[in-house]
C-alpha positions in Angstrom: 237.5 133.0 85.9 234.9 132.9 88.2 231.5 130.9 87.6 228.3 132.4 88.0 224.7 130.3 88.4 222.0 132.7 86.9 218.7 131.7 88.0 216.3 133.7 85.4 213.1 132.5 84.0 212.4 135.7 81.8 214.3 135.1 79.0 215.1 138.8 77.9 216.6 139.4 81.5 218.6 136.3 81.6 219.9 137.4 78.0 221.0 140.8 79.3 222.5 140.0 82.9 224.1 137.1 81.0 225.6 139.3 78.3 227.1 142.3 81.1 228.4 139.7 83.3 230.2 138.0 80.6 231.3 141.1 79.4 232.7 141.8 83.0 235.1 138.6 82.3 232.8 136.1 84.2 231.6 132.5 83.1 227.8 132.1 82.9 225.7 129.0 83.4 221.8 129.8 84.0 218.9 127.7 85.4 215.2 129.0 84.3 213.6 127.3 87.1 213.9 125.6 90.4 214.9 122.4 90.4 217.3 122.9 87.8 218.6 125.4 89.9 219.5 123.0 92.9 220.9 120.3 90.3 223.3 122.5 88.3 225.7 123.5 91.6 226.4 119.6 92.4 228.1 119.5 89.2 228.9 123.1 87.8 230.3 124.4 91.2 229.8 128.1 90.7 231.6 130.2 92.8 228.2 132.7 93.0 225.0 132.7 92.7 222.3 134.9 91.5 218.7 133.7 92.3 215.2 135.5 91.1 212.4 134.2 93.9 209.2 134.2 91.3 210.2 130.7 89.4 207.8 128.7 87.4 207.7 124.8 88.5 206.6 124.7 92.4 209.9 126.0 93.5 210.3 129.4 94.4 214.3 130.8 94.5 214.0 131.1 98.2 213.1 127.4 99.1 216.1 126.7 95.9 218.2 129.1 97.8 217.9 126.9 100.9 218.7 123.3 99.2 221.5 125.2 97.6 222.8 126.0 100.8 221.9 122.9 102.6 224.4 121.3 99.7 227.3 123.9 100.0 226.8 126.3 103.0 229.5 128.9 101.8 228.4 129.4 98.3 227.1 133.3 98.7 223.7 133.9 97.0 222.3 137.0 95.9 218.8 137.3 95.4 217.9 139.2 92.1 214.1 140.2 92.3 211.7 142.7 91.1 209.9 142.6 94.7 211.2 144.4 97.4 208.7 143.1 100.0 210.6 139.5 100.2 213.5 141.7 102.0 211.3 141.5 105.0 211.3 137.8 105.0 213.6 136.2 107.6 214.1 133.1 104.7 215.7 136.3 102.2 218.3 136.9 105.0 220.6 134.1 104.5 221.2 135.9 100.8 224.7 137.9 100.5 222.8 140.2 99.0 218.8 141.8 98.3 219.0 143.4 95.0 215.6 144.7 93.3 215.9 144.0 89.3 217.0 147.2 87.0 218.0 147.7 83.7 221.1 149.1 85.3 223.1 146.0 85.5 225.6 148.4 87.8 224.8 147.1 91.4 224.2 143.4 90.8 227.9 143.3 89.2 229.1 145.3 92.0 226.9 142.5 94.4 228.7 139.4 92.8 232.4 141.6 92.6 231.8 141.9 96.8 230.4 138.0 97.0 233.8 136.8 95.5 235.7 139.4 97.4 234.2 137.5 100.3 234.8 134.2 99.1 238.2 134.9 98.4 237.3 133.3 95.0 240.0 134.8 91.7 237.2 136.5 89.9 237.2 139.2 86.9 236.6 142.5 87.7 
């Protein structure tokens, strides 16, 4: 089963994206903020993850996107956001995927399916 790092700090989003992943045969851990979102990977070792940019806590998901990365370089990130205007910003591109927030859960599942693909990781789905 593959293990997905949620990064969500609007409860009711993380709730729902947690519930339709789970349901798509995946294991969920979640981070509401920044920091916690760079210290969960040392130890949780997700196989994706799924990063909002507007955190609380000084730490925005793209500078968490980049420790992440500077810890484990082939962990594929999608970015999960309700602005479309950080697609434009060179620091979004190292994502494995841009997907703008929607109550159809449909393309971030199909985002995380083609991250794993990728990976070569055994995921659900």
């Amino acid at each position: 089963m593959a293990k997905i790092l949620l990064v969500e700090d609007e409860e009711s989003v993380r709730l729902l994206y947690q519930q339709e992943l789970e349901e798509q045969g995946y294991e969920v851990i979640w981070a509401a903020d920044g920091k916690t979102a760079v210290e969960l990977p040392k130890e949780a070792k997700p196989d994706v993850v799924i990063m909002d940019i507007n955190l609380p806590e000084k730490m925005d998901g793209i500078q968490s996107m980049s420790k992440i990365l500077s810890q484990d370089k082939d962990i594929p990130v999608i970015i999960n956001t309700g602005y479309s205007e950080y697609q434009d910003n060179y620091m979004s591109w190292a994502a494995d995927a841009y997907i703008l927030k929607s109550a159809d859960v449909g393309p971030l599942v199909e985002a995380v399916r083609e991250a794993l693909r990728k990976r070569g990781a055994a995921g659900a789905g």
